[in-house]
C-alpha positions as CSV (number, residue, x, y, z in Angstrom):
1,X,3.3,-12.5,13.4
2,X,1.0,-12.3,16.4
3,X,4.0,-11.9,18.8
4,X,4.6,-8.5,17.0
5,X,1.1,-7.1,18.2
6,X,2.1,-5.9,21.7
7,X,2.2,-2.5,21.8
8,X,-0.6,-1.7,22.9
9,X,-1.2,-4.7,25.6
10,X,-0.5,-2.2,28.6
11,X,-4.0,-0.4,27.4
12,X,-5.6,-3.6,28.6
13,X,-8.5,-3.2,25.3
14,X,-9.5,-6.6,24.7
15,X,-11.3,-5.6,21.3
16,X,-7.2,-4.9,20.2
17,X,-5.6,-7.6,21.7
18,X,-8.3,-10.0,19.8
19,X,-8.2,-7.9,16.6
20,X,-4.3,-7.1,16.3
21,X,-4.3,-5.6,12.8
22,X,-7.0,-2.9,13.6
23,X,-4.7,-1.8,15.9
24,X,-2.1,-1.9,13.8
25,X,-4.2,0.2,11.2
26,X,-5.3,2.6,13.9
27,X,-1.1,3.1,13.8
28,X,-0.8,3.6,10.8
29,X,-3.7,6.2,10.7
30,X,-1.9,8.2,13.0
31,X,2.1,7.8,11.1
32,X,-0.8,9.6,8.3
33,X,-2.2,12.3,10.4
34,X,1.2,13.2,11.6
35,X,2.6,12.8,8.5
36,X,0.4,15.4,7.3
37,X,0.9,17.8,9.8
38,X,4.8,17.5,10.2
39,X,4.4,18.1,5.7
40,X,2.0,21.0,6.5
41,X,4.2,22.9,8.4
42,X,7.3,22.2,6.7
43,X,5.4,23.9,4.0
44,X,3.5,26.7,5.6
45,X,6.7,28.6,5.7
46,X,6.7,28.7,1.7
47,X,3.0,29.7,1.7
48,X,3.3,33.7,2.2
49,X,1.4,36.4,0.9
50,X,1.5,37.9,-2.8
51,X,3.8,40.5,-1.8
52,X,6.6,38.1,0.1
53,X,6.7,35.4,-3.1
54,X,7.2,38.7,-5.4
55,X,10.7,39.1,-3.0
56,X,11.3,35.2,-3.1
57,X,15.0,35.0,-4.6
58,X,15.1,31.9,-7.5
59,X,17.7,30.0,-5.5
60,X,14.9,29.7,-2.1
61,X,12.5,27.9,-4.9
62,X,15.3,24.9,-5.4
63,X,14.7,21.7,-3.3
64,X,17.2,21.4,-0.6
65,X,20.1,18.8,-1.7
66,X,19.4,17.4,2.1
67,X,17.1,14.5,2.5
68,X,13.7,15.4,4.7
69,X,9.7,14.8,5.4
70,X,9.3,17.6,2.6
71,X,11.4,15.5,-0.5
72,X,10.3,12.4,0.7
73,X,6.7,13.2,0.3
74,X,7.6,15.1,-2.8
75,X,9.1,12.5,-4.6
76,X,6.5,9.8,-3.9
77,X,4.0,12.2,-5.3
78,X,6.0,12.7,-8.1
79,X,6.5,8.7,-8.9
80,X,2.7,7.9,-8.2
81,X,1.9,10.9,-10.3
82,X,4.0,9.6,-13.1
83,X,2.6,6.0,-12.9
84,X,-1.3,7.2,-12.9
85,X,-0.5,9.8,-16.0
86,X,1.0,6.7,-17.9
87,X,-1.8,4.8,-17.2
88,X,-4.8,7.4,-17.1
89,X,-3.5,9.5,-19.9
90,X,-4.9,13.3,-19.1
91,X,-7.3,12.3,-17.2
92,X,-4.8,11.5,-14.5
93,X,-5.4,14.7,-12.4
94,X,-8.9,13.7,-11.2
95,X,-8.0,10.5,-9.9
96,X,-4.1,11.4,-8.6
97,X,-5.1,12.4,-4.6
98,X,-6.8,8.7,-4.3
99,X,-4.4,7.1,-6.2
100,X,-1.7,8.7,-4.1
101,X,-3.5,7.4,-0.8
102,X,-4.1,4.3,-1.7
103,X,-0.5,4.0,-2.5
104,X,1.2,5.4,0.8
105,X,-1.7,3.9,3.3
106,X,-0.7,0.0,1.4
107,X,3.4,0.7,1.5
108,X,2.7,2.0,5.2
109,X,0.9,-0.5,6.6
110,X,3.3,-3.3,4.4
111,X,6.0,-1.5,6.1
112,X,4.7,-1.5,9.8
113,X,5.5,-5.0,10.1
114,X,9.1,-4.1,9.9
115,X,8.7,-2.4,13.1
116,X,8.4,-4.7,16.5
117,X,5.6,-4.2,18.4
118,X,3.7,-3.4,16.0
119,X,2.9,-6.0,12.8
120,X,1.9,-5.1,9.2
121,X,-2.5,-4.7,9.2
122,X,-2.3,-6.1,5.7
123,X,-1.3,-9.6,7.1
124,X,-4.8,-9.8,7.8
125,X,-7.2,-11.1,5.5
126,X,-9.7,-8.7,6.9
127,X,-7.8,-5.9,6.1
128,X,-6.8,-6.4,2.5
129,X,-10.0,-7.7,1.4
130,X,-11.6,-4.4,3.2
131,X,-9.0,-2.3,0.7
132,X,-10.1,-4.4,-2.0
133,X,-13.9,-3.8,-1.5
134,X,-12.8,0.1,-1.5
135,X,-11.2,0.4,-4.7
136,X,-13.8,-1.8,-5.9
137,X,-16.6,0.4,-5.2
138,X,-14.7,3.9,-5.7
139,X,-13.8,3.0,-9.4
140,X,-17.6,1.6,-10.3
141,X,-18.7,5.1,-8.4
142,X,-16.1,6.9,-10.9
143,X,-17.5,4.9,-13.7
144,X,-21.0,5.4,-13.2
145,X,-20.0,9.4,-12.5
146,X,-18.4,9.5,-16.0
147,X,-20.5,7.5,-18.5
148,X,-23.7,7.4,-16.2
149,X,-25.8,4.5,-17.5
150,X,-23.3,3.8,-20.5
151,X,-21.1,2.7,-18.1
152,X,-23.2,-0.7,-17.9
153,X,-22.0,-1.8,-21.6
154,X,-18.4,-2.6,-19.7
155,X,-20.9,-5.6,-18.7
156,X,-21.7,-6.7,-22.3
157,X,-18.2,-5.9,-24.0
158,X,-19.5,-2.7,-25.8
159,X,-21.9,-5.3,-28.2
160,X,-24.5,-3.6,-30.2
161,X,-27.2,-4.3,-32.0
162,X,-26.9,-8.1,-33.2
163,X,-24.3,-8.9,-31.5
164,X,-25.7,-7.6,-28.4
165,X,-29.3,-9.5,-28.7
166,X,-26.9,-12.8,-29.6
167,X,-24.1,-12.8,-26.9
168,X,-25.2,-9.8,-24.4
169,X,-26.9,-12.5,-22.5
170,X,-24.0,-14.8,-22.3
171,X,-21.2,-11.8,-21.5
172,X,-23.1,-9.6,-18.5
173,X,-22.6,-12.8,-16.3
174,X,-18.5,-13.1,-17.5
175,X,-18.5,-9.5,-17.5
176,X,-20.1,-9.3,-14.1
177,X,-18.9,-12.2,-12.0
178,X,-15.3,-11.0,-13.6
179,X,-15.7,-7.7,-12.1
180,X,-16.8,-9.4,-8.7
181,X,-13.7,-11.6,-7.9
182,X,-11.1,-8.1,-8.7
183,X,-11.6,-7.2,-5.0
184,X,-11.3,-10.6,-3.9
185,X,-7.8,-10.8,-6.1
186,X,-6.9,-7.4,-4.7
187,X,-6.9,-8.7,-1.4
188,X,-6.0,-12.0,-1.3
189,X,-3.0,-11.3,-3.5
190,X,-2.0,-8.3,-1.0
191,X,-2.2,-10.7,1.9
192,X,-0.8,-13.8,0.7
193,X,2.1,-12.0,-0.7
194,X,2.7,-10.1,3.3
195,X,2.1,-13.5,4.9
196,X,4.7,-15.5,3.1
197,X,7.2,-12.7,3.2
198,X,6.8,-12.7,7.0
199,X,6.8,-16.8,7.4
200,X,9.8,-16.8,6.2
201,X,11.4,-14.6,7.9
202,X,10.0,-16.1,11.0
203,X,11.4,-19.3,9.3
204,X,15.1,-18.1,9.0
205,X,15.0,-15.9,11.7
206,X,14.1,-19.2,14.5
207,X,17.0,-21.2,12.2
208,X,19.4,-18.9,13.3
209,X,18.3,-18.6,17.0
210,X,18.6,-22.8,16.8
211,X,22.2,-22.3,15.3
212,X,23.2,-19.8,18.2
213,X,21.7,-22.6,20.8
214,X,23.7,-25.5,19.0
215,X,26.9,-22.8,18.6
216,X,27.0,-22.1,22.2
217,X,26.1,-25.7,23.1
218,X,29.2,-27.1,21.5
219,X,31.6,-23.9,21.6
220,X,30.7,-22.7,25.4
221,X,31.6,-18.8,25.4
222,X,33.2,-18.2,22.1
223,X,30.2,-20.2,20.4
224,X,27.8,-17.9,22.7
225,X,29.7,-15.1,21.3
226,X,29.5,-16.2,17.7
227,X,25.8,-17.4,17.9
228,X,24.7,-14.0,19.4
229,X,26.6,-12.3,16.2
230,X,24.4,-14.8,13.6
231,X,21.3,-14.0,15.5
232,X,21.7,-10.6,15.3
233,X,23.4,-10.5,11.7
234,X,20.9,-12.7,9.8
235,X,17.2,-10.6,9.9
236,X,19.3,-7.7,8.3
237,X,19.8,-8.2,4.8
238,X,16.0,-10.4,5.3
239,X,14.3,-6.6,6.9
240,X,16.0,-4.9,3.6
241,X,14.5,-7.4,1.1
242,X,11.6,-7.0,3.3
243,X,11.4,-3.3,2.7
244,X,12.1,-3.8,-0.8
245,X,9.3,-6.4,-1.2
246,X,6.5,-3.8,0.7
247,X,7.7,-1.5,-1.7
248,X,6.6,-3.5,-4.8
249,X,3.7,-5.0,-3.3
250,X,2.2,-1.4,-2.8
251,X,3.0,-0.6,-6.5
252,X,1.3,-3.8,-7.6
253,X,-1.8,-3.2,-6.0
254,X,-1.6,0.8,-6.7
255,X,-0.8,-0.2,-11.0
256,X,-3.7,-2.3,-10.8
257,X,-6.4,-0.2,-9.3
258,X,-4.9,2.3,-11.7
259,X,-6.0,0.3,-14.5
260,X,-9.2,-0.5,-13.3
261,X,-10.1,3.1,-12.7
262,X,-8.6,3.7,-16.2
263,X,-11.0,1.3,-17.7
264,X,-13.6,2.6,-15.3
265,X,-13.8,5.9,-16.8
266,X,-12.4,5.3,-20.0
267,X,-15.0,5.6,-23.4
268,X,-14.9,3.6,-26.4
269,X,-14.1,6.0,-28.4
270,X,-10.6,6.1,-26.6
């Protein structure tokens, strides 16, 4: 994948061309910012004063049937939000805007390897284990926030009395080198999953290049005809899967720092 990190070569910043997925991140921070602006004022429209929504007709309140930035962004919101209230219960709310980032800025980087010139920043294990080491500390911050000191007994498996004076001793080590390795999982998973999907596309992809040679080898024009065809034809239906499989790979990662916020801030009781 490192022939896909040439974008910004012309800059001439050796700090990028050594470290291609932080450019590739510093990318996708700015699809983000300009996401957010473009969404901003394809909203700011619908944001008047008290006396101009009074006059706003019921029909101007219906989404518009054509597809833009405004219900593309609406109905990822609307998906993550249903997928953090299934899992978070009512408590959902105070955790949606992170969940919601952590979800586009995963899918957007997965998906910026799709793009040439460019490469996915979640190919490197740098990046992945960086996002794992956020969620890691954000939902022990969250934790700590809503159970303060209680918080620790997710260390001893809520033991009590006996039970804790027996086998406290024997699960804060489980309990704690368990909680350790989730960031590692997080990102490893994330990477390994990005890598593979890209080695074999880079695996197909130089087959078919070697079949165009060997096609125009044996077939002169027609077969340089037909191999260029192949070339071309092949990576399509592999850059769809591709999308597909950057699709789930940010839902994976989003479900399960869902759940581990979940059973961050959950209470016994619950």
């Amino acid at each position: 994948m490192s022939a896909g990190f040439k974008i910004w070569n012309p800059l001439h910043i050796e700090y990028l061309n050594a470290n291609p997925h932080f450019g590739a991140a510093l990318v996708t921070a700015g699809i983000f910012v300009a996401g957010g602006v473009a969404y901003r004022l394809t909203t700011s429209s619908s944001k008047s004063s008290k006396q101009a929504l009074e006059k706003v007709e019921d029909e101007d309140l219906v989404p518009s049937e054509k597809v833009g930035l405004r219900n593309i962004f609406e109905s990822i919101g609307e998906f993550v939000q249903g997928l953090a209230k299934d899992i978070m219960g009512h408590d959902y709310p105070k955790f949606l805007p992170m969940i919601l980032f952590i979800f586009t800025w995963v899918l957007v980087s997965n998906l910026m390897g799709t793009i040439p010139g460019i490469g996915a920043p979640t190919i490197d294990i740098n990046t992945t284990l960086s996002m794992g080491l956020f969620v890691f500390i954000y939902y022990n911050f969250k934790g700590f926030r809503t159970s303060g000191f209680k918080y620790l007994e997710h260390f001893t498996g809520h033991l009590h009395g006996v039970l804790l004076f027996c086998f406290g001793w024997l699960m804060f080590p489980l309990e704690l080198i368990s909680h350790s390795l989730r960031p590692l999982t997080l990102g490893i998973r994330l990477r390994t999953n990005i890598f593979a999907d890209h080695a074999v596309f880079d695996i197909i992809s130089g087959l078919t290049q070697d079949l165009a040679h060997f096609m125009e080898a044996k077939l002169g024009f027609v077969g340089k005809v037909l191999g260029f065809l192949t070339a071309s034809a092949a990576p399509i239906p592999l850059v769809l899967l591709g999308i597909i499989f950057c699709c789930v790979q940010a839902l994976v990662f989003t479900l399960l720092t869902s759940v581990y916020i979940s059973i961050a801030t959950s209470h016994e009781d619950h």
